[in-house]
N, C-alpha and C positions, 0 to 999 in steps of 0.2 A: 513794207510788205510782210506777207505772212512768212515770208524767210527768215526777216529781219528777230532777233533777238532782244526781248523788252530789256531795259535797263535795269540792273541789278540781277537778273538770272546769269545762274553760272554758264560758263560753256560749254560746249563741245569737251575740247579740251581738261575743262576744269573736272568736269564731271568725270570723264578717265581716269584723272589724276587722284581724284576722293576713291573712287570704287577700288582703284590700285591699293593706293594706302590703307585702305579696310581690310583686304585680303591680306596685306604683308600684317598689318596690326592681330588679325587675326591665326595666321601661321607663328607669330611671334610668341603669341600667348601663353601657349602650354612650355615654350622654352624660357620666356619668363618667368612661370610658376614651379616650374623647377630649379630655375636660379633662386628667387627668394625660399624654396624651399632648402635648398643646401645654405642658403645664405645664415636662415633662422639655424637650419643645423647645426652650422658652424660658432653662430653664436652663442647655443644652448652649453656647447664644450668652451664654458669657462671655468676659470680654476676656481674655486672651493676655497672659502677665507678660512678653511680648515685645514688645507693644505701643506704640512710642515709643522703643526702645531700639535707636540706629542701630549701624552696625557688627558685626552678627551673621553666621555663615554665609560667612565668608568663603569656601570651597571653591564654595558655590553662584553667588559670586558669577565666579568666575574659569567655571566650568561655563557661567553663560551670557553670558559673552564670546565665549566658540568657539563656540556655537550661532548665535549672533547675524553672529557671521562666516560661519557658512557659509549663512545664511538669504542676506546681501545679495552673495553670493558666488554663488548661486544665480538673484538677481535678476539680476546682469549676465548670467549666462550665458542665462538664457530670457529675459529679460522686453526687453533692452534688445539683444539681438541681434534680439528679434521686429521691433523696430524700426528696426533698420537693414539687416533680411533686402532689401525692398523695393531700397534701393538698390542694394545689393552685385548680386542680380541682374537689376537693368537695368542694370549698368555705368557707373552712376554715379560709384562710389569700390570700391576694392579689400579685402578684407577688412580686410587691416593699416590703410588707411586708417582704415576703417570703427572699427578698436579705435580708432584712435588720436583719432578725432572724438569717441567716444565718452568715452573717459575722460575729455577736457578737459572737455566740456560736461556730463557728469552728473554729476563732481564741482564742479562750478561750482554747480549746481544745484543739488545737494546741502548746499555749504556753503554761497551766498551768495545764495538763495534758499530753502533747507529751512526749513522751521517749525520755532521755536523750543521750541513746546509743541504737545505729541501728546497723544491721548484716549491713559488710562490703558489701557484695553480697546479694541482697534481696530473701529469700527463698531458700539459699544455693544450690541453683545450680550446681557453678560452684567453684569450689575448691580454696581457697584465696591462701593457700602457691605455689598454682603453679606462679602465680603474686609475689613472694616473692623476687625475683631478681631481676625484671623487677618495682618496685612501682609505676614510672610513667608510665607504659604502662596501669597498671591497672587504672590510674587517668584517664587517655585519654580512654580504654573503659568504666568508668561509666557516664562518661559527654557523652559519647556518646548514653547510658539506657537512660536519659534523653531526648535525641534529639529525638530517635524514640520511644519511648513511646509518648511524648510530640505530637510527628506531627501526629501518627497516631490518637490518640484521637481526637487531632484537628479534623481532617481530619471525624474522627465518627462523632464528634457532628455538624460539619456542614450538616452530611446527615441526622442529627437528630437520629442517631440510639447511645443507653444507652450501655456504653459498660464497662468493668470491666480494671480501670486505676491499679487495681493490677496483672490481670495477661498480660496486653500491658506491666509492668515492668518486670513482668518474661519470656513475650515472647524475649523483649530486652537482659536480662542477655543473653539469650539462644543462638541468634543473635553472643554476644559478646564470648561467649563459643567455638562453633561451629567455628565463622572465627579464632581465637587465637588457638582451640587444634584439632579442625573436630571433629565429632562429636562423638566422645570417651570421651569429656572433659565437656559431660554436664549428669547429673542424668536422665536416660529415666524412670525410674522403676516406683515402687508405695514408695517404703519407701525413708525414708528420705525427702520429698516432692519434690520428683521427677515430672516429666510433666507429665508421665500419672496419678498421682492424681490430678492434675491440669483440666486436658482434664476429667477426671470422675466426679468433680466437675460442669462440665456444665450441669450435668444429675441431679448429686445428690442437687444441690444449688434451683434451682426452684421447682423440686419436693416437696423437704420437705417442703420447703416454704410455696407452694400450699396447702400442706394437713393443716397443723399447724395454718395460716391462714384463711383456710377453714374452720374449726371445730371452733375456734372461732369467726367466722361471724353467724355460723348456731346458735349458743349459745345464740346472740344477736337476731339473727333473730326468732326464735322459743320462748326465753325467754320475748320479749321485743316489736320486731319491726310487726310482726305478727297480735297483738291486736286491736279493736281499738283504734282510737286517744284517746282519758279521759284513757280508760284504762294502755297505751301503758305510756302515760304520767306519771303516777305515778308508774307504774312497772322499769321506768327507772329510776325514784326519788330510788327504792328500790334496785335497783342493782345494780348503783352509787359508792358507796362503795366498794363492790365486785371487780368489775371493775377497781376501782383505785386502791385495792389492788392487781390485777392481772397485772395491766399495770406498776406499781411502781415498785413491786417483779420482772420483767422480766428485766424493764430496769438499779436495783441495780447488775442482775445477767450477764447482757449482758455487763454493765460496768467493774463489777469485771473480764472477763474470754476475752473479746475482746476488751473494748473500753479504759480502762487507763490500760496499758504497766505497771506499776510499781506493780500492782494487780492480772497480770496475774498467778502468782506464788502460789498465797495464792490457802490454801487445797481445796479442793472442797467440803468437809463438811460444812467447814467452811462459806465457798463464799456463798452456799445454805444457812443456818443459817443466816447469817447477812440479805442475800436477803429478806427472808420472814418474818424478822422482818423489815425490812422498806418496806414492802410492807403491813402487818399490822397498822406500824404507820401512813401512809398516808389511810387504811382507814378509818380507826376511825378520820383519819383529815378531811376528804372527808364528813363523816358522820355529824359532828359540825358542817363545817363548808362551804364547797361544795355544798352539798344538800340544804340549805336554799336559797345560792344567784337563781340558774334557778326555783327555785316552786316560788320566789315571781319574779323572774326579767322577765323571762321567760313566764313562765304561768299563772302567777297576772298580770305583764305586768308594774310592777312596774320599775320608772325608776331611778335604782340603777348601775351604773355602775360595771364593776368589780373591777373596783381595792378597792371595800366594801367590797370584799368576806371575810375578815377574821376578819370583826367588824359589820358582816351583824347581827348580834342577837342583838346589842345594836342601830341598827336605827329602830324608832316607822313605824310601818305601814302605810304606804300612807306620810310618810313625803317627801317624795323625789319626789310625783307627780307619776302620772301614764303616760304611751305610749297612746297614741288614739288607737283602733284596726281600722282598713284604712275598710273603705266601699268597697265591693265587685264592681265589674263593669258594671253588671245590675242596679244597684242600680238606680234610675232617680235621686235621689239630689246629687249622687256623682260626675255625670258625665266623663268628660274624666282626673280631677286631682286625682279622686281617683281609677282610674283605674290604672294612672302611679302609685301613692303608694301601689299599692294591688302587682305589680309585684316583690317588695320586701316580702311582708308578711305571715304568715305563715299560709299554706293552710291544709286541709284534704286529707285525701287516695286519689288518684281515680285516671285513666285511666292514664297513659303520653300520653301528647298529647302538639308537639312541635309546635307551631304557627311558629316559626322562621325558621323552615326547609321547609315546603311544601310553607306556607304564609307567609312570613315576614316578622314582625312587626318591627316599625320604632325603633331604639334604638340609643344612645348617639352614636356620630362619625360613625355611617353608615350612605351609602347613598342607604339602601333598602327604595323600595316605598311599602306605607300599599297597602293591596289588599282589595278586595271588605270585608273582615272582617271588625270590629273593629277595629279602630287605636291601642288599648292598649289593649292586653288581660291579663290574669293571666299567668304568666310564672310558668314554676316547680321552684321548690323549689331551686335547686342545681346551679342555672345559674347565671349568671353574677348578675344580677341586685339587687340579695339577699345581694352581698357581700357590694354594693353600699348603702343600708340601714340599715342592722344588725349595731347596737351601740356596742356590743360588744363579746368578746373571737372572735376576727376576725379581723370584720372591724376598730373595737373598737383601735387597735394597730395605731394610726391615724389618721389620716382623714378618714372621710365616705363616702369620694365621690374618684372614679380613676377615671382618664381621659382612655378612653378607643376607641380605633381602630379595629374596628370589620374588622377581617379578613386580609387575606395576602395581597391585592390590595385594594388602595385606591380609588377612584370614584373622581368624580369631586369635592362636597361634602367635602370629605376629604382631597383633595390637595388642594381646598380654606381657608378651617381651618388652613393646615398645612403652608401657607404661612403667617397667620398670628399670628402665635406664635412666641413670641418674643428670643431675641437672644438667650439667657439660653436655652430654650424648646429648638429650634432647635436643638444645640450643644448636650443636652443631648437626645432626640429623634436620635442622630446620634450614643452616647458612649454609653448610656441603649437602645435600641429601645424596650425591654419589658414592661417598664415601660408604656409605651402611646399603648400595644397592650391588648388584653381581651383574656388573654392567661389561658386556660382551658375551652374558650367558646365550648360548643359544635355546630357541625358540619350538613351541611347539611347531608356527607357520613354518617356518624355514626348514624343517624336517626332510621332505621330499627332497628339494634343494641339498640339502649337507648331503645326500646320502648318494647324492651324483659326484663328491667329490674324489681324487685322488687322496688317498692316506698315504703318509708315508712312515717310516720306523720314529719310536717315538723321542729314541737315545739322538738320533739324527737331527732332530728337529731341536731337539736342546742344544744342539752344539752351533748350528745358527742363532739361536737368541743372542750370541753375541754382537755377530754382525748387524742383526735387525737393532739391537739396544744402540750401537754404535751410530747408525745410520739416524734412527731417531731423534736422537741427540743433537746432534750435529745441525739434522732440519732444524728442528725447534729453533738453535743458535742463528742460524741462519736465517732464520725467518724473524727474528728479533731486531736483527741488523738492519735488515732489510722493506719488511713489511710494513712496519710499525711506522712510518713514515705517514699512511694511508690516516691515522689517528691527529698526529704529531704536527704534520705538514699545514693544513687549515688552521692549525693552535698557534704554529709559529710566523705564521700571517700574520693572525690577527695579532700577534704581540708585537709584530715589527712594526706595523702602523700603530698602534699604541706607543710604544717606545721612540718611536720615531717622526710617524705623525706623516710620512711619505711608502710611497710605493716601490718594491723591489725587484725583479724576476727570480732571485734567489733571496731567501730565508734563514737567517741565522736561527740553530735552534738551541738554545740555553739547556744545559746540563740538568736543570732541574725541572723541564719540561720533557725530557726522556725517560727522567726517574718516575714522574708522574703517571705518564702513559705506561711506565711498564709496571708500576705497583698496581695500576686499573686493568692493566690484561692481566695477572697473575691472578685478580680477584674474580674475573670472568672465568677462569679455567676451573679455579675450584668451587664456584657456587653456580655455576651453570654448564660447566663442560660435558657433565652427563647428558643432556641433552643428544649432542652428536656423537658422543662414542657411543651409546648405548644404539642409535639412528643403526649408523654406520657399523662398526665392528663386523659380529659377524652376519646381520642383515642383508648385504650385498651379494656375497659370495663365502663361503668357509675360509677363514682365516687359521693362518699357522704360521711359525716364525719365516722356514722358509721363504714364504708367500709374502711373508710382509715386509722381510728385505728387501727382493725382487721386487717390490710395489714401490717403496720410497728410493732405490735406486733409479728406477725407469723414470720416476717424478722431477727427480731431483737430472738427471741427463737429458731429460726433455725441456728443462725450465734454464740449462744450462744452452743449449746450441742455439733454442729460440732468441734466446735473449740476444745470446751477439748476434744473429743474425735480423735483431731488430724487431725477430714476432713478438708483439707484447701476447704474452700466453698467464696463466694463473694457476701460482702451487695446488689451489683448490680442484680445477678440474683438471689439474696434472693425476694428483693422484686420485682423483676419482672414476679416470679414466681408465690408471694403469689397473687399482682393482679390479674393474671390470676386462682389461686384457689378461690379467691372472688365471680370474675366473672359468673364462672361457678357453683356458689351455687343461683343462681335467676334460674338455673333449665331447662335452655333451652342452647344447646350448640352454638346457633349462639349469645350468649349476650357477646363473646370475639370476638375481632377483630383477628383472628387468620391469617390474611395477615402479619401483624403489627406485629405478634409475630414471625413470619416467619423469616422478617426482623432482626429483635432483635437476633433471635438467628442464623444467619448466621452473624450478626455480633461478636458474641458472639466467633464461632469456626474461625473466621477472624483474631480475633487483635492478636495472639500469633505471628501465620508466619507472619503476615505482618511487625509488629514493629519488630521482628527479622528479618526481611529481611534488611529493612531499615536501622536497627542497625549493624547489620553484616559488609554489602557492606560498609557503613560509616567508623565504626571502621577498616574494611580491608584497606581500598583506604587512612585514616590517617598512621596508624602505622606503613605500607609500603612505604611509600611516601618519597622520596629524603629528606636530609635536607640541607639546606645551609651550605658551609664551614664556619665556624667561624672567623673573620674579614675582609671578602668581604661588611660588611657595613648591610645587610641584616635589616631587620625592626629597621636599627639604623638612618635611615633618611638620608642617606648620600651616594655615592659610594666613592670606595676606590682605583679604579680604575686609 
């Protein structure tokens, strides 16, 4: 019948059963292709016949030598010039000084404080064991953290913008992350120090700065700088102490928690305890022995060098001869020689009022013509020509005289001089050219700006250059110990997989790879440091010693509580922050150059993509890149053809 089923067609039945198993083969499908997909996955992470096998690659290995140089070569010239921008322009020490402070103490830092063992990946980023098969690929992306951290800072400090050479390192890892896994293989979060605590950090790092900063300027300023001069003078003789115990206590505490790596570990009880006992013992040393050198050397005017300060109670009074005080420039028997010594000397409160910017007056290596003024007037206090006569805590470090070059273009003036300095001058006017520039001079733009600021007595402000000198210091040391890691760290990667031929989470770093890095940032500092102290100094806001203690204590206590408390923050926008809370304590909001900070912090949210950019396409375009077959002759000097 027509009911009946021809022989050989499926059934009823059968036909359910096909259509069923379609749809299940069908639902199966995409969970299939995702099994063979993890399967291949799985089997792409094989181990590398390179694996364990030290001594490979030597070309890469010399490759990121020079990259590595020019990373820590990069860090002197921005990172540790940002840090001695402050003093150079309050006239604290003179550029050359300034190199010369710097090299000793941040290669001291460097070697006899740097940490011995660095994170494999700086700021854990990016996951070390996934590089666990691959070791040389990881060698070849940290040489490459190197190359674009290294270029793009470059690249900052020649547009003079202060930019943070630790997170151009973490933009770098990120770079390296992102081309090796896409962007699943890099920590986005807040924990773990992930990039958005990095990116919250550009908020949180000047802020605090600012405020921390700020409150101890007001301190100074209300306590101290306020008064008159007689007054103001012995108020400082009496808070001397205090102040060295506050700048001491900050910088034992900023040392214990960020600046020596081997300390970072100790309790935070503890670290507090020890801190405010040496911040004690220096001021009861400050009291013995501090306070007697500036009441007689200072404000007797007795001339006692410093380096008497700690046998100043056992020399008799007036043995050592007194300073002349320099006749004012009205004066009729001083004439025009004592008006050039009055532009060093130390003046009373009153109005700023800059001859050099509307009128100005002739000075060493310019070719400004005097105007219908006075040839020589009295200059403020903070300017060049202070730094050229002060005997000591300064100029003192030295010679008392810099050759100096007013301004970026030379005059006719100045290219006749400059043709007749002899071979040396030239050559080093070619490899320093800060050295022969008057770098923290102020500006005619910045005019306005200075003239909004708080002055204070000029003898007062000398007797802080101690503490700013001290504080100084101290960062730099600290920043050698601690920073220079940022250079060091990808170097001692790649040597560990070299040497070793496997992968680490920690990095031995050989003694003589610390030496390296710190002779490449000493060499940054003095042939490109001007860049940012000339940027910075007094460009930002008016600098003065007082101003520039209070800026690097508020940096250095802000970079101190973040840290234990885990904010990853940056010395960079520490103190670039607190200048700018400095600033803003003289009371009127136009006394910050707030273009200049503009600047700054667009460079700020810059360096991360950029040197990850840089880093990325680099690292892509190597580790993809063809290799030569092996005995076709290839970098063996020969063909085989």
């Amino acid at each position: 019948s027509r009911d009946e089923i021809p022989w050989g067609s499926p059934s009823p039945n059968h036909l359910s059963n096909m259509v069923s198993s379609r749809s299940v083969s069908r639902g199966a499908l995409p969970y299939a292709v995702m099994a063979s997909t993890l399967a291949c996955g799985t089997a792409i992470m094989v181990e590398s016949p390179e694996n364990g096998i030290p001594g490979l690659y030597t070309g890469m290995i010399v490759w990121a030598f020079a990259w590595a140089f020019l990373d820590a070569f990069t860090i002197g010239a921005n990172d540790v010039a940002n840090a001695f921008a402050n003093s150079v322009g309050a006239g604290t020490v003179t550029h050359f000084q300034a190199c010369c402070l710097a090299c000793v103490f941040e290669l001291i830092g460097v070697v006899a404080l740097g940490s011995a063992v660095t994170d494999t990946i700086r700021k854990k980023m990016v996951k070390v064991d996934w590089f666990e098969q691959d070791p040389y690929v990881l060698a070849l992306g940290m040489s490459c953290v190197n190359l674009g951290s290294g270029l793009w800072v470059f690249a900052a400090t020649m547009l003079t913008m202060p930019v943070s050479t630790t997170h151009a390192v973490v933009g770098a890892v990120l770079g390296v992350g992102i081309a090796a896994w896409g962007p699943g293989g890099v920590n986005w979060g807040w924990e773990g120090s992930g990039f958005a605590s990095v990116a919250g950090s550009w908020v949180i790092s000047p802020v605090g700065a600012g405020c921390v900063a700020a409150l101890i300027y007001l301190s100074v300023k209300y306590l101290v700088l306020s008064f008159d001069p007689e007054v103001a003078q012995q108020r400082t003789l009496r808070f001397l102490p205090v102040y060295s115990f506050l700048t001491f206590g900050i910088i034992a505490g900023f040392m214990f928690v960020k600046g020596i790596p081997a300390l970072k570990k100790l309790d935070i009880g503890v670290a507090l305890g020890i801190a405010v006992a040496i911040g004690v013992f220096f001021g009861i040393l400050a009291q013995l022995f501090v306070v007697p050198w500036p009441r007689r050397s200072i404000l007797d005017n007795e001339n006692i060098p410093f380096w008497y300060i700690f046998n100043i109670n056992c020399i008799p009074v007036g043995s050592k001869g007194y300073t002349e005080e320099p006749k004012k420039a009205n004066d009729p028997e001083g004439g025009q020689v004592q008006a050039m010594q009055m532009m060093g000397a130390p003046q009373q409160q009153q109005p700023v009022m800059y001859d050099m910017y509307g009128q100005p007056t002739q000075m060493m290596g310019s070719s400004a013509q005097p105007s219908a003024q006075p040839m020589m007037m009295p200059q403020p206090m903070m300017q060049q020509p202070m730094r050229m006569n002060y005997p000591v805590m300064g100029a003192g470090f030295g010679s008392s005289e810099v050759v100096a070059v007013s301004g970026a273009a030379m005059g006719a003036e100045a290219e006749a001089e400059e043709g007749k300095k002899s071979g040396m001058d030239s050559w080093m006017a070619k490899v320093a050219p800060g050295f022969y520039m008057d770098i923290g001079a102020h500006r005619a733009e910045d005019a306005a700006m200075h003239a909004l600021s708080f002055e204070g007595d000029s003898k007062v402000e000398r007797m802080f250059m101690i503490l700013q000198l001290t504080s100084c210091c101290f960062f730099s040391l600290a920043h050698g110990a601690n920073d220079m890691a940022n250079a060091v760290g990808p170097l001692a990667s790649v040597w560990m997989v070299y040497s070793t031929g496997t992968v680490a989470t920690k990095a031995e770093v050989p003694i003589w790879i610390l030496i390296y890095g710190g002779i490449a940032l000493d060499i940054g500092i003095i042939t490109m440091g001007h860049h940012i102290m000339s940027a910075l100094g007094n460009r930002l806001t008016l600098q003065s010693p007082s101003r520039g203690f209070c800026i690097e204590l508020g940096g250095m206590l802000t970079v101190m509580v973040a840290s234990k408390l885990g904010i990853p923050v940056s010395t960079t926008h520490c103190l670039t922050g607190a200048t700018t809370g400095v600033g803003l304590c003289n009371g009127n909001f136009n006394a910050v150059n707030w273009r200049l900070l503009g600047i700054i912090a667009f460079g700020w949210i810059l360096t991360c993509p950029a040197a990850g950019i840089v880093t990325g396409l680099v690292f892509w375009g190597l580790a993809s890149a063809p290799s030569p077959t092996p005995g076709n002759g290839f970098f063996e000097g020969e063909y085989h053809g």
